[in-house]
C-alpha positions in Angstrom: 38.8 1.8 6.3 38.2 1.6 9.9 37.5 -1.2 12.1 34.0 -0.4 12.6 33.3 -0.1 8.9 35.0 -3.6 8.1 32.4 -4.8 11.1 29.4 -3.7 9.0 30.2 -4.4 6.1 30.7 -8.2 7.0 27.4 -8.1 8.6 25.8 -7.1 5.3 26.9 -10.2 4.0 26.7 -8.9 0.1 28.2 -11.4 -1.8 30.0 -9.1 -3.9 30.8 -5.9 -1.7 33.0 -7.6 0.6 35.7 -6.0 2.8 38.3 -6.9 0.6 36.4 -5.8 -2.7 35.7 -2.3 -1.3 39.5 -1.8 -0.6 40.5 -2.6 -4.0 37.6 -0.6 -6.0 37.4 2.2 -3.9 41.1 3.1 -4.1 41.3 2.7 -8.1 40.7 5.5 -10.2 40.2 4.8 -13.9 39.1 7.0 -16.6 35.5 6.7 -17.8 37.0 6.9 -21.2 39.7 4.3 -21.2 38.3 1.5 -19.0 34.3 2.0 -18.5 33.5 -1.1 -17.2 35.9 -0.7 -14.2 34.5 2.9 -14.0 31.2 1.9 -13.4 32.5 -0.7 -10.8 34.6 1.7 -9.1 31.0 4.4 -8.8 29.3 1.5 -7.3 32.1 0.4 -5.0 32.3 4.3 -4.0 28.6 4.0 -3.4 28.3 1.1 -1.4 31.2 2.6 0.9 29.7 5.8 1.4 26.7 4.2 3.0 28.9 2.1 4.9 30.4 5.6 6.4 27.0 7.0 6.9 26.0 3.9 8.8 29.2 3.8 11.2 29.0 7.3 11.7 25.3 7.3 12.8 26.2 4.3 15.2 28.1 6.5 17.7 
């Protein structure tokens, strides 16, 4: 996660999606099957961060 991304996502201010959240749910990969709660964590974690990408690409 770069520098820039960290910077925006601090400035959301989510209560939830913080910095530190996004780097341990976007780097997890559980199975659907064995573990759907932390699946469906992990989809909106993935989520959240690709907008965060979007956004600090955009800002260039």
């Amino acid at each position: 996660m770069s520098e820039k991304e960290k910077k925006i996502i601090k400035d959301f201010r989510h209560p939830i999606f913080t910095v530190e959240y996004l780097e341990e749910w976007t780097n997890r990969n559980d199975s659907i099957c064995l573990s759907p709660v932390c699946a469906l964590q992990i989809a909106e974690a993935k989520g959240f961060y690709e907008a965060v990408k979007l956004l600090a690409r955009e800002d260039n």
